[in-house]
N, C-alpha and C positions, 0 to 999 in steps of 0.2 A: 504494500500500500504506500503510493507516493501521496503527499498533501502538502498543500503550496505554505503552509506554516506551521506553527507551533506551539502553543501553548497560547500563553495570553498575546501573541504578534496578530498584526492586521496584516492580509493579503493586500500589497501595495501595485495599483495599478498608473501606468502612463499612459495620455495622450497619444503619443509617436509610436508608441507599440501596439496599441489598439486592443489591451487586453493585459495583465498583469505582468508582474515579474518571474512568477513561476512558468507563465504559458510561455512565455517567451524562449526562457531559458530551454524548456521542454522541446520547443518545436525546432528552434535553433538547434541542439545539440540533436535531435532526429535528421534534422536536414545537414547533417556531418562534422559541426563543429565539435563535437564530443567528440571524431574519432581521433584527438591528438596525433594528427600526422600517420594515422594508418588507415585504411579501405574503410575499416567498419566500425560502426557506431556497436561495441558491447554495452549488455547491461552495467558491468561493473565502472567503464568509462562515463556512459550517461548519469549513474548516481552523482558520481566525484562532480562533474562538470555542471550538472543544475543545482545541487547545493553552493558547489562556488561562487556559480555567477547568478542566482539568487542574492546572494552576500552582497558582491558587488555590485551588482546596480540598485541597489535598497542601502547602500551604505552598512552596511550590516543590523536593518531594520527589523528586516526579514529574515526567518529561518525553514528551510520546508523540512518538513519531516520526508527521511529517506532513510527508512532500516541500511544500515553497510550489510551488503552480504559480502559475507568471505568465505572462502575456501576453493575448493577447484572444484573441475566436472564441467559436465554439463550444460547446465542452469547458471553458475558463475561465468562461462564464459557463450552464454547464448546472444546471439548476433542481430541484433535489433533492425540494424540499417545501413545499407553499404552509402560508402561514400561514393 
């Protein structure tokens, strides 16, 4: 379960994006920016990369809830979106 904040945080939307901080970061990192320099957007990339740049464009406002899954396999390394 991904969710765009966290506890007592407000879901922070802009103008110029046309939709929050979280969706942004989401779709962004779907359309390849999550794959740090490799083909493919994995799950494990996409977490790192929408928590972060949540942070940064909220100034560190905002926090989304994003369980870290770790370990191998699988489902760790299941492949979301080719760049």
């Amino acid at each position: 379960v991904l969710a765009s904040s966290s506890g007592g945080d407000y879901s922070i939307e802009n103008p110029e994006w046309g939709h929050g901080a979280f969706s942004k970061a989401l779709i962004d990192g779907l359309g390849g920016e999550a794959a740090y320099k490799k083909s493919v957007v994995k799950l494990s990339f996409l977490q790192d990369y929408v928590r972060d740049t949540v942070r940064e464009l909220t100034d560190n406002a905002q926090t989304p809830t994003i369980p870290k899954i770790s370990g191998s396999g699988e489902f760790f390394e299941l492949v979301l979106a080719k760049k």
